[in-house]
C-alpha positions as CSV (number, residue, x, y, z in Angstrom):
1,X,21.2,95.1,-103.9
2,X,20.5,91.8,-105.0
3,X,20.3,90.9,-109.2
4,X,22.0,94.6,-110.0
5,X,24.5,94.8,-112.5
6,X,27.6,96.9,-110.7
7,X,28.6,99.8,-112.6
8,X,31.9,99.4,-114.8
9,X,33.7,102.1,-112.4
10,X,33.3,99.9,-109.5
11,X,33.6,96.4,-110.6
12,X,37.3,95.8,-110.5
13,X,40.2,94.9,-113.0
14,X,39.2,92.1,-115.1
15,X,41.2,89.3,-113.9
16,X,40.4,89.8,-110.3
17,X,39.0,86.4,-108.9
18,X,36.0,85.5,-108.7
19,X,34.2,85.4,-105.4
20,X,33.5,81.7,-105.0
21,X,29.9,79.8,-105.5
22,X,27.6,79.1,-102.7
23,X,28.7,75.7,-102.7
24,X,32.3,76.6,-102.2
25,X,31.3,78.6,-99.1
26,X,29.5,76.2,-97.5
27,X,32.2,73.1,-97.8
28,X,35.0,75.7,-96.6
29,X,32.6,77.5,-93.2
30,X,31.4,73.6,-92.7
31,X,34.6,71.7,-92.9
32,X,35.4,71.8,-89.3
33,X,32.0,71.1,-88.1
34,X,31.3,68.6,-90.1
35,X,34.3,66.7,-89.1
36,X,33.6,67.2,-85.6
37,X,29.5,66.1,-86.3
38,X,31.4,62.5,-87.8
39,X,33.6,62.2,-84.8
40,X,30.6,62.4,-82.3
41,X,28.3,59.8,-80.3
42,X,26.6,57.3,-82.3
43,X,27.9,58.5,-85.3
44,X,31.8,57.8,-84.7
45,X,30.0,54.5,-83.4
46,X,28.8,53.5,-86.5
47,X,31.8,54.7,-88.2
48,X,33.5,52.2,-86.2
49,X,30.7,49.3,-86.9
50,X,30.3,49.2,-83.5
51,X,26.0,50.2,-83.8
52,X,23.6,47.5,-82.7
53,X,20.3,47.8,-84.1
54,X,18.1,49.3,-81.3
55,X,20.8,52.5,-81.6
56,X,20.6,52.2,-85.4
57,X,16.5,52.3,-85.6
58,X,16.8,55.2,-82.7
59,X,18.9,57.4,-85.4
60,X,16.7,56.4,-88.5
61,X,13.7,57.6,-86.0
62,X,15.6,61.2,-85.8
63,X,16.5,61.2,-89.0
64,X,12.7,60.7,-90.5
65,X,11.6,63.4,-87.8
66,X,13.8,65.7,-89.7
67,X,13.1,64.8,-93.0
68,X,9.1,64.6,-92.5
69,X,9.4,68.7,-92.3
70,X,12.0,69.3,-94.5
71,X,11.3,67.6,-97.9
72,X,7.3,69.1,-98.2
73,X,9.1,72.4,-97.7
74,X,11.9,71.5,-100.7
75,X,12.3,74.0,-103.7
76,X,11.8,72.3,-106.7
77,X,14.7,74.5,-108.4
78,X,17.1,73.0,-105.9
79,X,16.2,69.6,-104.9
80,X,15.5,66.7,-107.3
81,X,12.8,64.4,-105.8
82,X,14.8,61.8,-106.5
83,X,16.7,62.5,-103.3
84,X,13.7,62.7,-100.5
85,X,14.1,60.0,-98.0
86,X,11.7,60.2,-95.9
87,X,9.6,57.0,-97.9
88,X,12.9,55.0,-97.5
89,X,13.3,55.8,-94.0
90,X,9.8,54.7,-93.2
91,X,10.6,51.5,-95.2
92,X,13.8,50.6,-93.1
93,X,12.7,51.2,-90.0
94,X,9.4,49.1,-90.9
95,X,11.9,46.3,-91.4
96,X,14.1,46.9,-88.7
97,X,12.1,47.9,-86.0
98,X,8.2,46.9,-86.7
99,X,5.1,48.8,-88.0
100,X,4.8,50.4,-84.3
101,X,8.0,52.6,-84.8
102,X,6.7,56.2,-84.6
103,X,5.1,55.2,-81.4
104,X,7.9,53.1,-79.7
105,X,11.1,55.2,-81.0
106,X,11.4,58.8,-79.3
107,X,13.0,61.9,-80.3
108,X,15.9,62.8,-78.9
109,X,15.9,66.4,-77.3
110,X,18.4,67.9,-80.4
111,X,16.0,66.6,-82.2
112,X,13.1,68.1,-81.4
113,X,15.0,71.4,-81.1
114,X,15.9,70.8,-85.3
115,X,12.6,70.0,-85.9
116,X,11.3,73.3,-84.3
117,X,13.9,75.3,-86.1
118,X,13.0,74.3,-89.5
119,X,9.1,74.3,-88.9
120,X,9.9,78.4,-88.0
121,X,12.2,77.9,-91.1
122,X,9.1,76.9,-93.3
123,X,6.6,79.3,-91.9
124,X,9.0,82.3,-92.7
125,X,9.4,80.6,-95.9
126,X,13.1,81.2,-95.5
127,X,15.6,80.9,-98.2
128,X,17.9,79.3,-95.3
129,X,16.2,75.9,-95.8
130,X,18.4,75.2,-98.8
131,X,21.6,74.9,-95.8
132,X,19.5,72.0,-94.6
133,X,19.4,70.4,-98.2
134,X,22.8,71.2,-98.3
135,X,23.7,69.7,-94.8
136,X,21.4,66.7,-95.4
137,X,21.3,65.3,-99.3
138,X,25.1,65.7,-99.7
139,X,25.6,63.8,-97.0
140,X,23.8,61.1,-97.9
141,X,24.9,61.0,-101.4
142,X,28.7,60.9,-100.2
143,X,28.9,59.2,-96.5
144,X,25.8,57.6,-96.5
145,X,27.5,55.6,-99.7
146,X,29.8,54.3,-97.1
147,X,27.6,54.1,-94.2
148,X,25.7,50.8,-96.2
149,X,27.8,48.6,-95.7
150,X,29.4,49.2,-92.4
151,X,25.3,49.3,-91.3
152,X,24.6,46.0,-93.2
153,X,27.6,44.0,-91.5
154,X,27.1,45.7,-88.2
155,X,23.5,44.3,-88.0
156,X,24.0,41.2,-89.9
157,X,21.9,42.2,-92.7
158,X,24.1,40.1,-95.1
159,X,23.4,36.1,-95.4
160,X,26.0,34.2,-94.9
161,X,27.9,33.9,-98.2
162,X,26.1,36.8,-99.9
163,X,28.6,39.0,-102.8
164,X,30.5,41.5,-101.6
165,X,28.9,44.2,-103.5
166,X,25.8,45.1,-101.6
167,X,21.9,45.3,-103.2
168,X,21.6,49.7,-102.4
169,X,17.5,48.5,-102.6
170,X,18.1,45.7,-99.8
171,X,15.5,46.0,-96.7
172,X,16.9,47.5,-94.1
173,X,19.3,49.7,-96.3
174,X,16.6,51.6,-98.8
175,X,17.9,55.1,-96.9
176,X,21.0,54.8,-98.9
177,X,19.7,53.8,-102.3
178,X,19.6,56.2,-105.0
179,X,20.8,53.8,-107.9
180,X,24.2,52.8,-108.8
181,X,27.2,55.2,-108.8
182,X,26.7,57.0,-111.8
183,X,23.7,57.7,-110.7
184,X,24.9,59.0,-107.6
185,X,27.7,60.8,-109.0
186,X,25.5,62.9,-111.1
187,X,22.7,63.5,-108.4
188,X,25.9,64.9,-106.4
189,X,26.9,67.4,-109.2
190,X,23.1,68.6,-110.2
191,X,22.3,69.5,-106.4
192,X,25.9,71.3,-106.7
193,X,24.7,73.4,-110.0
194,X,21.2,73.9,-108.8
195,X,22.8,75.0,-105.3
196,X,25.4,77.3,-107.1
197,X,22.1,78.9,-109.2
198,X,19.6,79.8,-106.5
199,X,19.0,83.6,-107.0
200,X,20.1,84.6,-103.4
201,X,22.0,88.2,-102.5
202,X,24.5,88.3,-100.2
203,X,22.9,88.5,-96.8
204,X,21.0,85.3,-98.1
205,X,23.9,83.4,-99.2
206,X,25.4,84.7,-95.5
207,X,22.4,83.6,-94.1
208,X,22.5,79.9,-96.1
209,X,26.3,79.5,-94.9
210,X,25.5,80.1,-91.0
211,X,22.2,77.9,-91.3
212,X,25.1,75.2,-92.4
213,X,26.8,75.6,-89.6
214,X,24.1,75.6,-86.9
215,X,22.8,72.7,-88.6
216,X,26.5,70.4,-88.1
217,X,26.6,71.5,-84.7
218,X,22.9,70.3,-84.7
219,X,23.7,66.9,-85.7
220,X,26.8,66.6,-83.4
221,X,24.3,67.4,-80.4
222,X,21.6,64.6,-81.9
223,X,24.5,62.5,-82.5
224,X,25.7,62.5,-78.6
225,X,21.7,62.6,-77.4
226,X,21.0,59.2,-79.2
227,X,24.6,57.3,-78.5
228,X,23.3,54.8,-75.9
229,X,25.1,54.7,-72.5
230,X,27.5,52.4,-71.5
């Protein structure tokens, strides 16, 4: 059972490995997926810089959908407030799209489907929620570091003759701002610690690692659901 102390008899010779964190599990079950989420519809799109910005305010739409349940239902052991994104969201599509955008932006069918999942999620106050957390905040703290300024050339956000290095608080971009790269560097390794010190037992770690997965697979679906057609 979960938080018991394993009897010397059956705990193995010292120097046998150590089974590896949470975090570990997840990045080696997800890899695949999450490589295969990247390489899918309107993300591979804008991986490419190839996203105008009807597509681009259709994705920040999905995304907010998703973060709107999500970050009320956070644990405060595991995420730092510092990473909700929901405000920012709002913010960007505000200035990309107009005040109107909850009304005039639909959800794509994947994402109503995610949205359902982690509303059933919340009311069974399910430790599974941290894979979303997981599948979401990391990913913006890494990728979405990147995603910046391939979104801010792609939509012209840039004046002419602007520095290289790009304002993370600029309109437009507020979704990816969560200071400068220490900062972001060290928001990346506390969610890592907190994830690694959640209290879970095995069949809740188990359950967190194929959450994960269901929730790439997810992201590949709303990813191929919002790339426009040709």
């Amino acid at each position: 059972m979960a938080g018991m102390v394993p009897d010397p008899v059956d705990a193995g010779p010292a120097d046998a490995p150590l089974p590896p964190d949470l975090p570990a599990r997840l990045r080696a079950a997800t890899r695949t997926l999450h490589a295969e989420a990247e390489r899918s519809g309107l993300m591979a799109a804008l991986l490419r810089g190839q996203v105008g910005r009807a597509a681009y305010c259709a994705l920040l739409r999905n995304l907010h959908a998703i973060y709107a349940v999500l970050e009320p239902a956070n644990d405060a052991a595991l995420v730092d407030p510092a990473l909700h994104r929901a405000d920012a969201l709002a913010q960007d599509l505000a200035h990309l799209h107009g005040p109107r955008w909850r009304e005039q932006l639909a959800l794509a069918a994947a994402t109503q489907a995610y949205v359902e999942r982690l509303q059933a999620l919340v009311q069974g106050r399910s430790r599974a929620l941290a894979a979303h957390a997981y599948v979401r905040y990391l990913g913006d703290l890494h990728g979405g570091q990147v995603l910046r300024g391939l979104v801010r050339r792609a939509l012209g956000l840039d004046a002419p003759g602007a520095a290289t290095a790009v304002d993370p608080a600029a309109p437009g971009t507020r979704f990816y701002d969560f200071g400068d790269a220490a900062r972001v560097r060290a928001l990346r390794a506390a969610f890592r610690q907190r994830l690694a010190a959640l209290p879970l037992g095995a069949d809740e770690q188990q359950a967190v690692v194929d959450e994960a997965c269901w929730a790439f697979v997810q992201h590949r679906r709303i990813f191929e659901q919002l790339q426009p057609s040709a």
